[in-house]
N, C-alpha and C positions, 0 to 999 in steps of 0.2 A: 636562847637569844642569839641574833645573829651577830657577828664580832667581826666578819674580813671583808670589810666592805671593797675592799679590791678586787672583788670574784662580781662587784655592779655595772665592771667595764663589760661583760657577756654578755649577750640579751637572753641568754637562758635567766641567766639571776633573778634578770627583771620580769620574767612573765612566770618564774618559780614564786618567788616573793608580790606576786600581785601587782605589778607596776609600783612595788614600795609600800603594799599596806598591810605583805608580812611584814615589814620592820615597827609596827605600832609595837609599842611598851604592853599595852595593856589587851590580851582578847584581840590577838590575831588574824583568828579564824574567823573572829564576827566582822573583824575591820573590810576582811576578803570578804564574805560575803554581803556586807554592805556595798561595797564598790563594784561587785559583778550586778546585785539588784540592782545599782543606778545607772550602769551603762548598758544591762537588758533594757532597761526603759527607754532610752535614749535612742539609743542603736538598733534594737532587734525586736523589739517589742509588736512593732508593728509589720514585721517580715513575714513574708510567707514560710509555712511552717517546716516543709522542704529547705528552707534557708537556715532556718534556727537549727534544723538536725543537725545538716551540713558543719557549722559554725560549731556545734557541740562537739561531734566525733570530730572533725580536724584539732580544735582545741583539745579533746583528749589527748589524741595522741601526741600533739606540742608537747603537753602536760607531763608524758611519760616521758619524755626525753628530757623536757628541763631539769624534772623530778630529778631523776637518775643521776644529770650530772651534778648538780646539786650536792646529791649524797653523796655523789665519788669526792667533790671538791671538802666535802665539809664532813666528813666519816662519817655524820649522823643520821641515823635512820628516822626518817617518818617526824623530820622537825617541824614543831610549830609555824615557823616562820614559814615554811612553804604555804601558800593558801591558794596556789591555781587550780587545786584540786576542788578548794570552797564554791568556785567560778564554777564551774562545770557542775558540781553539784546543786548550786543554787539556781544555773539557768536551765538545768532539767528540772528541778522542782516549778517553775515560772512556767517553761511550754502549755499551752494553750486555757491560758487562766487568762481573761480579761485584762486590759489595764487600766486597773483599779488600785487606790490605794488600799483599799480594804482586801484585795485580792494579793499583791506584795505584800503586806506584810501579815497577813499570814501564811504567802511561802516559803517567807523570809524566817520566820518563828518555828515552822514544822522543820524547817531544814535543820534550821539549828540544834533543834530538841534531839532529832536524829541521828546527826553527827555527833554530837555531843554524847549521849545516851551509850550509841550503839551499844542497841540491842538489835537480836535477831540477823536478819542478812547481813546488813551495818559492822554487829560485832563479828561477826565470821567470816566477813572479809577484812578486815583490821588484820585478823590472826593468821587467816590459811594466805596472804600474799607481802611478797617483799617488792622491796626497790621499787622503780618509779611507776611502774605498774601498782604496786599494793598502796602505794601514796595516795592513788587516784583510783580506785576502782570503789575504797568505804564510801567515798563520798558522791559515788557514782551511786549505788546501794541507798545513801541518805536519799538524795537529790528524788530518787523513781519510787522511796517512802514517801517525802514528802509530796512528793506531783501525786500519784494516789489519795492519799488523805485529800491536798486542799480540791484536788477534783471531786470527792465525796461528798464539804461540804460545800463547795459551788452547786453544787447538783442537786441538792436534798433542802439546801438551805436557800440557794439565791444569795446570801451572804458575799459572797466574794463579789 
């Protein structure tokens, strides 16, 4: 749980903590990637996909640096409250799936089951990386799970 809220005066805090929806009580990580799904929609949804890249790997790397200071300011490794990482993971699962609701939320659902889960690439980068690098890289691992699958069943299905 996050405790020092004096570390909200930095704008790292704010883009580590999700603009504030790591500080939810309850399922952090979903509260993050609830708020990245609704401002993919909003914002990026209909960008050219050259722009969504863009938008992703610059937010990675934000990602690793907010991460990192994060942990330096607060000793703990790989906190819940962090969910910039959910962001990035969930707008790589989103990349070029329709916008549909039927298509959100089930990127929304594979992503989750992934991060959560981690199994396979997911768990093995959990464990072979640290610091704000390994905060964000599992979920980079979820996100390019989940974009595979719901691209499988958009495409077999029509579904999404």
């Amino acid at each position: 749980m996050f405790t020092d809220y004096r570390l909200l005066k930095h704008p790292y805090a704010w883009i580590a903590l999700g603009f504030g929806s790591g500080l939810s009580k309850k399922a952090p990580g979903t509260m993050g990637s609830l708020l990245a799904l609704l401002l993919w929609w909003w914002l990026m949804a209909e960008q050219p996909v050259w722009l969504q890249l863009v938008v992703i790997a610059v937010g990675f790397e934000l990602g690793v640096h907010a991460s990192n200071w994060m942990i330096a300011k607060t000793g703990v490794h790989d906190p819940g409250y962090i969910v910039w990482d959910e962001f990035i993971g969930q707008w790589i699962a989103l990349l070029l799936l329709p916008k549909t609701l039927m298509a959100y939320v089930l990127a929304f659902i594979l992503f989750r089951l992934f991060d959560i889960v981690k199994r396979g690439p997911v768990g093995w980068a959990d464990k072979h990386f640290s610091g704000g690098f390994g905060v964000m890289i599992d979920d980079v691992s979820a996100g390019l799970m989940a974009l595979a699958a719901a691209q499988t069943v958009w495409y077999f299905t029509g579904l999404a």
